[in-house]
C-alpha positions as CSV (number, residue, x, y, z in Angstrom):
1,X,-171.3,58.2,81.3
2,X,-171.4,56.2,78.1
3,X,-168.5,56.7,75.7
4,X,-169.7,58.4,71.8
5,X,-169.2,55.5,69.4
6,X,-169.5,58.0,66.0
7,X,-166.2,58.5,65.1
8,X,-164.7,55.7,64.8
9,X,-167.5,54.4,62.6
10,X,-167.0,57.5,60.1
11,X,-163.2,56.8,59.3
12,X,-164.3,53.1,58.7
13,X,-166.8,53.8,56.4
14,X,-164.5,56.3,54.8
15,X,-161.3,54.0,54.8
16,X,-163.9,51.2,53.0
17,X,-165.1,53.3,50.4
18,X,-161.7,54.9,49.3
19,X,-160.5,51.1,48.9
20,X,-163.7,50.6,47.0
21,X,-162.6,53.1,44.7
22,X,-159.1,52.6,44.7
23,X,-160.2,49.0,43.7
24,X,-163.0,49.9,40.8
25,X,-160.3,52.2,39.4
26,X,-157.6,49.7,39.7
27,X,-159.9,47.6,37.4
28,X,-161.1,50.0,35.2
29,X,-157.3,50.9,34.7
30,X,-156.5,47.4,34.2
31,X,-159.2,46.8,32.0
32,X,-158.3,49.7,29.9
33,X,-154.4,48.0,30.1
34,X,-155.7,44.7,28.9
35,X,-157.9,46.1,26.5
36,X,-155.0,48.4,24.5
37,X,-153.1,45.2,24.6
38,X,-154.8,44.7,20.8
39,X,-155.7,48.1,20.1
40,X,-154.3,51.4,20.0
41,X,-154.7,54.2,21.7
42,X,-157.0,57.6,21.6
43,X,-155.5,60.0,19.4
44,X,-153.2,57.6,17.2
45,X,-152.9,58.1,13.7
46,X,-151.0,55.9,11.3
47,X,-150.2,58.0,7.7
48,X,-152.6,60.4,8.7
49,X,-155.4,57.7,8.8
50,X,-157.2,58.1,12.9
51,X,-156.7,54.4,14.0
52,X,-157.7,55.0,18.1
53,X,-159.1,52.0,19.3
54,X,-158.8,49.7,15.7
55,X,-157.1,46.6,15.8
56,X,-153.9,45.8,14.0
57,X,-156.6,44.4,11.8
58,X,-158.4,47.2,11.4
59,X,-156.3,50.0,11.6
60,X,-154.3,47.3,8.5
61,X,-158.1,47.7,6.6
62,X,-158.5,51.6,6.6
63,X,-154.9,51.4,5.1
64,X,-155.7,49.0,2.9
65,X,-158.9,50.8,1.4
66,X,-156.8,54.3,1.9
67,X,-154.6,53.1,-0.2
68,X,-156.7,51.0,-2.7
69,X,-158.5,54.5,-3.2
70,X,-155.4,55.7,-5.7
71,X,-155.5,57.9,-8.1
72,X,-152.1,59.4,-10.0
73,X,-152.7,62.7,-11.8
74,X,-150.2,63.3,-14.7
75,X,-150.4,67.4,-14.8
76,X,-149.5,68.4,-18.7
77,X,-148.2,71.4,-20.7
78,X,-151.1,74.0,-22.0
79,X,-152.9,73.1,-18.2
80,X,-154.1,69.9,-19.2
81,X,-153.6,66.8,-17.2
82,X,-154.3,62.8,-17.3
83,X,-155.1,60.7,-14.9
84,X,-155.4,56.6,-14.1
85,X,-157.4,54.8,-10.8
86,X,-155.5,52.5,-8.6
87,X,-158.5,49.7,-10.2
88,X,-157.3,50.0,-13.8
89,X,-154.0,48.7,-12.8
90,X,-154.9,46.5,-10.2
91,X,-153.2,48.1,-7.6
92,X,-153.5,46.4,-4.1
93,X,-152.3,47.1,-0.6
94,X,-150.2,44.4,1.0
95,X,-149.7,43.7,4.6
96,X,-145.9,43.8,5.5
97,X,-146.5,43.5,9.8
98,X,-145.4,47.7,9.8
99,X,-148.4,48.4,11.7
100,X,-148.3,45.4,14.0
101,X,-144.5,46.9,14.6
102,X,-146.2,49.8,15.5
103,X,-148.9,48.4,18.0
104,X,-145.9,46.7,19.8
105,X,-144.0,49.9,20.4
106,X,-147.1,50.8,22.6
107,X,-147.2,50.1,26.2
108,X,-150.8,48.8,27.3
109,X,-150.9,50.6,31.1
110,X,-149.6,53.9,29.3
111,X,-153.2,53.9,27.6
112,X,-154.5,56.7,29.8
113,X,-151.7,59.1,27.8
114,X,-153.7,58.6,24.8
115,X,-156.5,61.2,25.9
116,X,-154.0,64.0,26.2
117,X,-150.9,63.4,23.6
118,X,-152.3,62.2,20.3
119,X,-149.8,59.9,18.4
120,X,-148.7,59.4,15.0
121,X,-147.3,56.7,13.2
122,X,-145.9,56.3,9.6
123,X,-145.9,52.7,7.9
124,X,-144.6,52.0,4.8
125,X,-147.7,51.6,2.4
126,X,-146.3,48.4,0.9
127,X,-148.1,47.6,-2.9
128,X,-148.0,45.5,-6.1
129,X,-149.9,46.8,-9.3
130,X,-149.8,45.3,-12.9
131,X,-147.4,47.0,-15.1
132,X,-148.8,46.1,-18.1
133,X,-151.9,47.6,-17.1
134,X,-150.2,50.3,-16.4
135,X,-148.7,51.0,-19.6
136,X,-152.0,49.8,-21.5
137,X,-153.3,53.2,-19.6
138,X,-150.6,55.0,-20.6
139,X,-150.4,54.2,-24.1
140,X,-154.3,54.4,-24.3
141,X,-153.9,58.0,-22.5
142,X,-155.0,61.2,-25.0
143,X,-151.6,63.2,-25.0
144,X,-149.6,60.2,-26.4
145,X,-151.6,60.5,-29.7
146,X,-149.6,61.5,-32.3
147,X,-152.6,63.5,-33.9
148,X,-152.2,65.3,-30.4
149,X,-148.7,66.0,-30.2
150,X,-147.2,69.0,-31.6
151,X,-143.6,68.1,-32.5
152,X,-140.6,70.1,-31.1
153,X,-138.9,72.9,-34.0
154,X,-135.3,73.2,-33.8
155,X,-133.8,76.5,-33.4
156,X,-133.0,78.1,-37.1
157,X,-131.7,80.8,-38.4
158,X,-133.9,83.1,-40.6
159,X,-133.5,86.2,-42.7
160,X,-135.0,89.3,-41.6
161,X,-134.7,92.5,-41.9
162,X,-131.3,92.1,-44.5
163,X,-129.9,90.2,-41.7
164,X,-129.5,86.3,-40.2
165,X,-131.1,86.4,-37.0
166,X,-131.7,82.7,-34.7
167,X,-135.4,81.9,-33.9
168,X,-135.9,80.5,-31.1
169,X,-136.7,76.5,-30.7
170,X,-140.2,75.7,-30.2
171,X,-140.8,72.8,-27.2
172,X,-143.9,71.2,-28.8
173,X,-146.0,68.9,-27.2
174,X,-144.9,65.6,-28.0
175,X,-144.1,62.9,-25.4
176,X,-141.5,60.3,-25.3
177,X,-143.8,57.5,-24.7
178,X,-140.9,55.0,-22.8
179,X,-140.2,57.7,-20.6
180,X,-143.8,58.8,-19.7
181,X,-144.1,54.9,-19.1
182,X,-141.0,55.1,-16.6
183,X,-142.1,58.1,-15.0
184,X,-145.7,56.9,-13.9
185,X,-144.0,53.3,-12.8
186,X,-142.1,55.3,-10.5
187,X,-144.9,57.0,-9.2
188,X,-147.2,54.6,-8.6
189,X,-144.2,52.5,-6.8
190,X,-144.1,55.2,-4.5
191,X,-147.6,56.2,-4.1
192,X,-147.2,59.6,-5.6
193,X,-150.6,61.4,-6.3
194,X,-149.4,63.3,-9.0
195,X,-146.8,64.2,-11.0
196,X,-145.6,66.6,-13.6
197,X,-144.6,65.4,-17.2
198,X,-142.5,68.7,-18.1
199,X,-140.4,68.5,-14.4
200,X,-140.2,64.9,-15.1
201,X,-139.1,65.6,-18.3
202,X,-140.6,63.1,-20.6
203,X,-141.6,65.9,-23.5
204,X,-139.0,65.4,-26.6
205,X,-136.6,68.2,-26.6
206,X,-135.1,70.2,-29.8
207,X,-131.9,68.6,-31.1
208,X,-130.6,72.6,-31.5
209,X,-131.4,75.2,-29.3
210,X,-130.7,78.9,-29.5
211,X,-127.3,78.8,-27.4
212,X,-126.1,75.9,-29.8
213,X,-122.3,76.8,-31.1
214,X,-122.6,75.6,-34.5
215,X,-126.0,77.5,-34.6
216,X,-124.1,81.2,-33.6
217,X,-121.1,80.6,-35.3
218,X,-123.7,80.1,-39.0
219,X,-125.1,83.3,-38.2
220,X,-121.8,84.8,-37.8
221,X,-120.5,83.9,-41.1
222,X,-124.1,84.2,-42.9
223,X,-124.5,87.4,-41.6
224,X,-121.2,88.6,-43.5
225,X,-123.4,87.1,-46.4
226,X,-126.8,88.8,-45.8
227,X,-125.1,92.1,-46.3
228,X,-124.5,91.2,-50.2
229,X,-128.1,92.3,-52.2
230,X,-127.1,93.1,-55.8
231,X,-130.1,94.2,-57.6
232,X,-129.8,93.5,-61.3
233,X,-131.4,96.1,-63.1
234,X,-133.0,95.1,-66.7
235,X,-135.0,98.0,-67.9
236,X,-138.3,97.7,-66.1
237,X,-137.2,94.3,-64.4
238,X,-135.0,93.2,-61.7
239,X,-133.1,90.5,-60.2
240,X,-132.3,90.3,-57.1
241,X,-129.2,87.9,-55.8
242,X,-129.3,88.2,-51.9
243,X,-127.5,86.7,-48.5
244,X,-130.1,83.9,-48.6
245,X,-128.9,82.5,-52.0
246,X,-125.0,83.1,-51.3
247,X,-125.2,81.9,-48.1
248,X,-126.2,78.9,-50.0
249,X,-122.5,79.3,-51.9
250,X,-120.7,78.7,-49.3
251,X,-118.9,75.6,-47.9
252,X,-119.5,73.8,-44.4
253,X,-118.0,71.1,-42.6
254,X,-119.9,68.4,-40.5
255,X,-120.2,70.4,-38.1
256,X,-122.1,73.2,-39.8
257,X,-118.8,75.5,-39.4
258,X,-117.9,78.0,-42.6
259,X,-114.8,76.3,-44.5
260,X,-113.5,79.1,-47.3
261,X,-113.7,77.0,-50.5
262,X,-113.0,79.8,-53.7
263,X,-113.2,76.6,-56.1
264,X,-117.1,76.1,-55.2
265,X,-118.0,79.9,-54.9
266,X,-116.7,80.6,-58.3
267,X,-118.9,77.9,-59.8
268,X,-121.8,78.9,-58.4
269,X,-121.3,81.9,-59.5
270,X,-120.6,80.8,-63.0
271,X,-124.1,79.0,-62.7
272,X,-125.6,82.1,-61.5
273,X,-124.3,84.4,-64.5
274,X,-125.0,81.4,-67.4
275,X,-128.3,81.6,-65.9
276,X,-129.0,85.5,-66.2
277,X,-127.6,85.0,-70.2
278,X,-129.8,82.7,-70.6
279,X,-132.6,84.5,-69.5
280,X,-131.7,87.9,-70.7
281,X,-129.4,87.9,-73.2
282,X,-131.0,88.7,-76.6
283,X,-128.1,88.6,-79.0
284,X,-128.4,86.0,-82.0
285,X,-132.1,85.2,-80.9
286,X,-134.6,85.1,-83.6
287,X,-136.8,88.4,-83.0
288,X,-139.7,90.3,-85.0
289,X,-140.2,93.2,-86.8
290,X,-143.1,94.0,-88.8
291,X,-142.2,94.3,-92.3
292,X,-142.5,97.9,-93.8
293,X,-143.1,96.5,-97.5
294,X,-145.7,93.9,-96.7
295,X,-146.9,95.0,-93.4
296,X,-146.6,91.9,-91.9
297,X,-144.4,90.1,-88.8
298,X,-141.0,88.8,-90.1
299,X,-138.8,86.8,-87.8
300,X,-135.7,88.0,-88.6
301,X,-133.0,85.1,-87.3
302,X,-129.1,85.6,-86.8
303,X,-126.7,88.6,-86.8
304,X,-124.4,89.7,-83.6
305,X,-126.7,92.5,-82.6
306,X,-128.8,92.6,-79.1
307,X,-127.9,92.6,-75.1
308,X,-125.1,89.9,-74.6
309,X,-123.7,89.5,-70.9
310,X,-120.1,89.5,-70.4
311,X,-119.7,86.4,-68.8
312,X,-115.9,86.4,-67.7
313,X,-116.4,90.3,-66.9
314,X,-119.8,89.6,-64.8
315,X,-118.4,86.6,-62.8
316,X,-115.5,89.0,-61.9
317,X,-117.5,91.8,-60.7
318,X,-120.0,90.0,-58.8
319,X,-116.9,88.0,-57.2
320,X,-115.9,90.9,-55.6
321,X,-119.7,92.0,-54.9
322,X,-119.5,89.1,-52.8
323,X,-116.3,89.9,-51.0
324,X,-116.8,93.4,-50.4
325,X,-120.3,92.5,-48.7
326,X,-121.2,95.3,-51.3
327,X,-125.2,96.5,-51.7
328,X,-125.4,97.7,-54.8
329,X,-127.6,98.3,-58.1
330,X,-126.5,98.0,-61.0
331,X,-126.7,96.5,-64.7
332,X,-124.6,93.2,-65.6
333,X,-121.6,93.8,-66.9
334,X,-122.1,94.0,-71.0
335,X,-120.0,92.9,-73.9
336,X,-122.6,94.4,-76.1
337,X,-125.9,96.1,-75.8
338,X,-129.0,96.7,-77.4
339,X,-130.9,100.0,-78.1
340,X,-133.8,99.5,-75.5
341,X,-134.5,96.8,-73.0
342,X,-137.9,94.1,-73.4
343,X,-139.8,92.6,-76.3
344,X,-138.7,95.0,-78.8
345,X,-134.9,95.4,-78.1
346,X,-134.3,97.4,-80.8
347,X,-136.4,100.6,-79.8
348,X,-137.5,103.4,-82.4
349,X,-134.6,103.9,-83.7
350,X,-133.3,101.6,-86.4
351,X,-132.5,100.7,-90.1
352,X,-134.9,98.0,-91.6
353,X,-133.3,96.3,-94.7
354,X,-135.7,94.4,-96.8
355,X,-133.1,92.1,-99.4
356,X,-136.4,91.2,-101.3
357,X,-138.0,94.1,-101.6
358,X,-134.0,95.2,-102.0
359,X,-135.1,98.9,-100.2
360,X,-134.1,100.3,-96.9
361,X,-136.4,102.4,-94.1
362,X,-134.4,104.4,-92.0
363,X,-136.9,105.1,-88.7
364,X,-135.5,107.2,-86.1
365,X,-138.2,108.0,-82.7
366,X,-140.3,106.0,-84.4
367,X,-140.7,108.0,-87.8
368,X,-140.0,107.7,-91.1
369,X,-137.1,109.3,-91.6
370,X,-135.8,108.4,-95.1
371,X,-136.1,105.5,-97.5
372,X,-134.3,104.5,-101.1
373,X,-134.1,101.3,-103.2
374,X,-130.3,100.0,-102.9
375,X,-128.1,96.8,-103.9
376,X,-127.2,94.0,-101.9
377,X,-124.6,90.9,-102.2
378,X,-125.0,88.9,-105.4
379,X,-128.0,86.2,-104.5
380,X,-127.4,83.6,-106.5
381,X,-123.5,83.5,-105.8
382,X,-123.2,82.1,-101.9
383,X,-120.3,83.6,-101.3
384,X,-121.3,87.4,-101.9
385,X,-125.0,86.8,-100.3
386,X,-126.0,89.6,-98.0
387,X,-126.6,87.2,-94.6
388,X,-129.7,88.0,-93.1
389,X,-129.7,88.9,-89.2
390,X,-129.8,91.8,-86.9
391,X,-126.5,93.7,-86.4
392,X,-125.3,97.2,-85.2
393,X,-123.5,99.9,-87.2
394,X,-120.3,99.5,-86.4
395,X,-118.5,103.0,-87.5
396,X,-118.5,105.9,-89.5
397,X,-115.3,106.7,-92.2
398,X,-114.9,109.0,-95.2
399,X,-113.5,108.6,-98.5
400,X,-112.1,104.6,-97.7
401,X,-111.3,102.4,-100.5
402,X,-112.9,98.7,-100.4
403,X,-111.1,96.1,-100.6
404,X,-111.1,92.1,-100.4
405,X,-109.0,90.0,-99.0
406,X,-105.1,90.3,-101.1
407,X,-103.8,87.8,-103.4
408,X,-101.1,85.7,-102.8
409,X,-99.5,88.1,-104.7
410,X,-100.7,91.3,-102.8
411,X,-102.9,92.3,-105.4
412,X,-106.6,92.7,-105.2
413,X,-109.5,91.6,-107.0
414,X,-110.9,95.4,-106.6
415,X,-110.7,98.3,-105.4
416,X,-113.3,100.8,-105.2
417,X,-113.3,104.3,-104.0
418,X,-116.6,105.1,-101.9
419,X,-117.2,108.9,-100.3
420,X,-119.2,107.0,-97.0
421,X,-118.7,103.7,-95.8
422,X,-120.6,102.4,-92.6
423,X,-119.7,99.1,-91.9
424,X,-122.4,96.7,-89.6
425,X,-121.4,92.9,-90.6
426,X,-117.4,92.4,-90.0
427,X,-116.6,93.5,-94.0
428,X,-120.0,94.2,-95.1
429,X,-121.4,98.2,-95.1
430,X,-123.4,100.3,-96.3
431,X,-122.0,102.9,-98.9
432,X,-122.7,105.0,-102.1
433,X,-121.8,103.4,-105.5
434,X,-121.4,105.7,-108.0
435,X,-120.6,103.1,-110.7
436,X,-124.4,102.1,-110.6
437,X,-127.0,103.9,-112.7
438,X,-129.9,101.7,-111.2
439,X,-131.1,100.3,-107.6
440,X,-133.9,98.1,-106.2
441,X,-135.5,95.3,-108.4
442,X,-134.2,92.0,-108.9
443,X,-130.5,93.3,-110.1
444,X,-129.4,91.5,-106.8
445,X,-129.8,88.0,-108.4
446,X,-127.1,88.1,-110.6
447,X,-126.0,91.3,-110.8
448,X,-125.0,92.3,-107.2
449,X,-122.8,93.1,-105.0
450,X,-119.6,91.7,-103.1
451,X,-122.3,91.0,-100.0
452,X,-122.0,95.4,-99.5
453,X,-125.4,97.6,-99.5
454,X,-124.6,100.0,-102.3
455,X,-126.8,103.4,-101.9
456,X,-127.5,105.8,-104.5
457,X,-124.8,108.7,-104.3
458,X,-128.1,111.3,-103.6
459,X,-128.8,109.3,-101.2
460,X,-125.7,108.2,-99.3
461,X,-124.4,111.6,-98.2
462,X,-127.8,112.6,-96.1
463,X,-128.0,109.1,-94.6
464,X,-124.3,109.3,-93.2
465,X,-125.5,112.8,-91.8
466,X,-128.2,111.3,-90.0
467,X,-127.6,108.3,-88.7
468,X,-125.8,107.4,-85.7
469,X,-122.6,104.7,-85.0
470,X,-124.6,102.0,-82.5
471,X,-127.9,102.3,-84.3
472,X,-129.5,98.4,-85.6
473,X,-130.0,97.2,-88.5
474,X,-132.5,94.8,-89.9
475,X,-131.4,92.2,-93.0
476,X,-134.2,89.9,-93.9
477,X,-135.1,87.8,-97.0
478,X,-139.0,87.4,-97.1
């Protein structure tokens, strides 16, 4: 029998062809080994940038134009933001062998591991850029305008409400262009995409905020201020002296802290009270009066008699306004008053004495009450001229005797026995004079009296009834 030859041929043929393929793959595997020895493997990223199969070269160029692709965004208050290129500052990627580094960390015959665990790779992203571009941009940029920059507002303390409250400081807008110039340096040396100006703080700050010491420890002491509001009262018109204006008054250190300085207070308050005389105080000013004889205005200068502020007594009272925190309303303290408070100070009620026409109206709520002729001071003898002026009637008295000043001797010059005397000008009154036969005319030149209004006895008695101790009186020459 003849052997069977198959067998032995099969195992052959198989044994050739696994080396076949063990070889093929042996070079495909070394091919792939020498090929990775320049490039790197499937699934490698470097900063996120896919770099499988790229050079050093070309894995170096997508960094490069990566990189070169910058843009840093400046994020602003009110949402808006800023922005400058990586080409306006010339900012350039440069080479610094961290990705060759990389490539040599790779093992050429482990390139197969590529296709099933991806690797990542971080270089350092190594670049130079002009700074003085980079501020150029900066100062060029549209929030750094000062026509776009809202300042900050210090915290301050306000009156509201009859009482010192702190408002709040206001941030603003404005930039602290060497700062904002620092900050964006910085973040373009680290490749930073953006950045925010308020967390980076380059916006100018307050120089007082509402937590400030000094600021709380104003309010404190203003607010024992605010409580003073003294309301002058004037007839129809008022002023009003409040916290604002004494908190003014007082005294502060360098430090804005209340230091009690009584010397300073009371001068403003002298200030304060010359300044209310001056403005309402209507004793010894000229005033007019339309004249009953001629029916015409007369400005009638001099005399003691109107609304005269008590100066010492005013600065007193409002002194301790002030220290009792007080809120009051009230009048100024008075040395003397008038009948009736504005233009016309001496109201309806009032004696007008005319020394030319040499006769007297007595008006009393505005009507004509009573009128006569009488006899003033001698006219052409200085020293017994009736001065002219507005004055008040100082008193009332029966049956006096009038006398002048005593002799060295301490006799008088006169004496003369009058039923009513009403005195209005220190010695100088009205009063009947029954030594005289005739009143009114020109018997006043030469023929009058001391510087007393003598009234005809008929007359005398009724006007005494009728009129009242306070009530004005009117002397004028025309």
């Amino acid at each position: 029998m003849k052997k069977k030859e198959g067998k032995p041929d099969f195992w052959k043929k198989a044994a050739l062809g696994g080396g076949i393929a063990l070889l093929t793959a042996g070079i495909f595997y070394g091919a792939g080994a020498f090929y990775y020895r320049e490039r790197f493997f499937y699934g490698t990223q470097i900063n996120d940038i896919p770099c499988a199969n790229l050079t050093v070269k070309e894995a170096e160029q997508k960094l490069k134009e990566k990189v070169e692709d910058y843009t840093l965004e400046i994020s602003l208050k009110e949402g808006k933001k800023e922005s400058l290129s990586g080409k306006e500052i010339d900012y350039t990627y440069v080479p610094d062998k961290e990705v060759e580094k990389a490539l040599e960390k790779q093992n050429p015959f482990a390139w197969i591991t590529g296709f099933f665990h991806a690797k990542e790779y971080t270089a350092g992203e190594n670049i130079t850029f002009d700074e003085s571009l980079l501020k150029e941009k900066i100062n060029a940029m549209d929030c750094v305008q000062e026509a776009n920059m809202k300042p900050p507002k210090d915290a301050y303390i306000a009156f509201k409400n009859n009482q010192f409250v702190i408002k709040e400081e206001e941030l603003g807008t404005a930039i602290e262009l060497e700062k904002l110039q620092e900050k964006a340096k910085e973040a373009v040396g680290k490749s930073q995409s953006e950045i925010s100006a308020e967390e980076s703080g380059v916006y100018k700050l307050p120089a007082v905020t509402k937590e400030n010491e000094t600021l709380k420890q104003q309010q404190e002491v203003w607010n024992s201020c605010a409580a003073v509001t003294v309301k002058y009262t004037f007839g129809e018109q008022t002023e009003i002296l409040d916290g604002m204006t004494v908190k003014e008054w007082m005294t502060y250190d360098e430090n804005g802290n209340y230091v009690e300085n009584t010397a300073v207070l009371q001068e403003h308050i002298r200030e304060y009270v010359n300044a209310l005389g001056e403005k309402y105080n209507t004793a010894g000013k000229p005033r007019t009066i339309t004249s009953t004889s001629t029916g015409q205005p007369v400005s009638v200068e001099g005399g003691n008699y109107g609304f005269l502020i008590d100066a010492r007594g005013e600065r007193r009272q409002l002194f301790a306004d002030i220290q009792a925190h007080a809120n009051v309303e009230r009048e100024p303290v008075y040395a003397r008053r008038g009948a009736a408070y504005g233009e016309n100070d001496l109201g309806d009620t009032y004696v007008e004495l005319d020394l030319t026409a040499q006769h007297l109206w007595y008006y009393k709520d505005g009507a004509l009450l009573m009128d006569s002729d009488f006899v003033s001071g001698t006219y052409y003898n200085y020293g017994r001229r009736t001065p002219g002026g507005t004055y008040t009637l100082k008193a009332k008295q029966r049956n006096q005797v009038l006398r002048p000043a005593p002799n060295e001797d301490g006799s008088y010059d006169y004496e003369s026995p009058v039923s009513y005397w009403m005195p209005f000008n220190g010695g100088i009154g009205l009063h009947d004079a029954d030594w005289r036969w005739n009143f009114g005319g020109d018997i006043y030149l030469y023929g009058g009296s001391h510087g007393c209004i003598n009234l005809p006895v008929s007359f005398a008695g009724n006007f005494y009834e009728n009129i009242e101790t306070g009530c004005p009186i009117v002397c004028f020459y025309r």
